[in-house]
C-alpha positions as CSV (number, residue, x, y, z in Angstrom):
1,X,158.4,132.2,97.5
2,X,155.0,130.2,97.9
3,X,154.4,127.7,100.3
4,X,151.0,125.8,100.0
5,X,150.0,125.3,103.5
6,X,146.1,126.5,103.3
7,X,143.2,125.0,101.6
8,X,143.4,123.5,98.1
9,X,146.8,123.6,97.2
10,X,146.9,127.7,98.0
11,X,148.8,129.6,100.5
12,X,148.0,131.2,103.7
13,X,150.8,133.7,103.8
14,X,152.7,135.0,100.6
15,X,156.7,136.3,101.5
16,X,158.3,138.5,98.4
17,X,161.4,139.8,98.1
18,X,162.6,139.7,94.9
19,X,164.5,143.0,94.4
20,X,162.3,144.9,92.0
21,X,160.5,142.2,90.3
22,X,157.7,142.8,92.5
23,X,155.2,143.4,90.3
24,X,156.3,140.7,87.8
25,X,155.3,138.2,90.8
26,X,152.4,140.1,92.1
27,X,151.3,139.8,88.0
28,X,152.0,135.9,87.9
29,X,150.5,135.5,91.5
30,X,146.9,137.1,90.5
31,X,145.4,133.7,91.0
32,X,147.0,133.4,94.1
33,X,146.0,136.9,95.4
34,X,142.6,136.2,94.3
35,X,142.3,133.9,97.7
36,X,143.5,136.9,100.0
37,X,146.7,135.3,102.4
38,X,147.9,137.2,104.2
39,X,151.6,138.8,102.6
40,X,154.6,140.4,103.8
41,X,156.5,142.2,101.0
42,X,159.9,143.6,100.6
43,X,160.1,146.6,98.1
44,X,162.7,148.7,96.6
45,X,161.1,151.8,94.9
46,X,164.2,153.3,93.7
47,X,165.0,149.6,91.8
48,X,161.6,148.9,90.0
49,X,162.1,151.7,87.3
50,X,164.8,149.2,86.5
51,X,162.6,146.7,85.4
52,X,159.7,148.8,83.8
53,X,157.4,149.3,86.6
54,X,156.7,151.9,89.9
55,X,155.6,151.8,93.0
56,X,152.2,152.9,91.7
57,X,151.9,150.0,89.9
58,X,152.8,147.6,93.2
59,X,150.1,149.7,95.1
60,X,147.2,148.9,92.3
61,X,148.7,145.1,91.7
62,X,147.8,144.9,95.7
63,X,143.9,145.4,95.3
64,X,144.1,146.8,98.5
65,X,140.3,147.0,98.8
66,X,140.8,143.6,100.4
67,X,143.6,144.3,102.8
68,X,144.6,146.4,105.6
69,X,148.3,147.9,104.8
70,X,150.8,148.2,107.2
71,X,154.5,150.1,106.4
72,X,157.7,149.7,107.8
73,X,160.3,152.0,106.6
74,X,164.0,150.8,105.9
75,X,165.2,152.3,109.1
76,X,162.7,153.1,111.6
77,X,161.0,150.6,113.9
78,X,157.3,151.3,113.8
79,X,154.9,149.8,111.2
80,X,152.2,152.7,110.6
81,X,148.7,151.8,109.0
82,X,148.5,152.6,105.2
83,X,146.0,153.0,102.6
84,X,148.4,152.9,100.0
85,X,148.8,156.4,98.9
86,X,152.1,157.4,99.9
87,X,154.0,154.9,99.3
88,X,155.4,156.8,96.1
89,X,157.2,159.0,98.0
90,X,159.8,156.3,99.8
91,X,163.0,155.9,97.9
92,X,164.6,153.9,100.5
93,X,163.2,150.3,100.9
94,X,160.1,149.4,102.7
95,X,157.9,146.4,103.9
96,X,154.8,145.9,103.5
97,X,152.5,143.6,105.3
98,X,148.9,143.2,104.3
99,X,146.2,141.4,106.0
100,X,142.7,140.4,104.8
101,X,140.0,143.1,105.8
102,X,138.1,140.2,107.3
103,X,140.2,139.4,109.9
């Protein structure tokens, strides 16, 4: 879902959870992304073999050069810092919450 609340017509914060169509969204949302809001993202890494793509390919979809990464694990209660790397290994679902490296 995108809600246009920041400056020309683009959003400020970008919520997915589309159940392992992530990275078609994140492919249609490039423009979007381009702008840096801020996102929180709901993935499911054992669903997006389903529908042709992998956790890798959410990671470099990201362009986490601009971001900080924060993780939440299905099941635990801390959000850990990120760069991305590991998120491969999580079978279970996870959110992720990026911020611009600016702020």
């Amino acid at each position: 879902m995108l809600e246009a609340s920041g400056c020309n017509g683009f959003p400020d914060l970008v919520k997915i959870d589309v159940d392992g169509f992530e990275c078609s969204v994140l492919r249609g949302a490039s423009q979007v992304m381009r702008r840096h809001p801020k996102v929180a993202i709901e993935v499911h890494p054992c669903w997006l073999p389903r529908y042709g793509s992998s956790a890798s390919e959410v990671v470099a979809l990201l362009s986490l050069d601009s971001y900080r990464l924060w993780v939440l694990s299905h099941g635990f209660q801390q959000v850990k810092l990120s760069s991305g790397e590991g998120l491969v290994r999580y079978s279970r679902k996870i959110y992720l919450f990026l911020l611009p490296a600016q702020l």
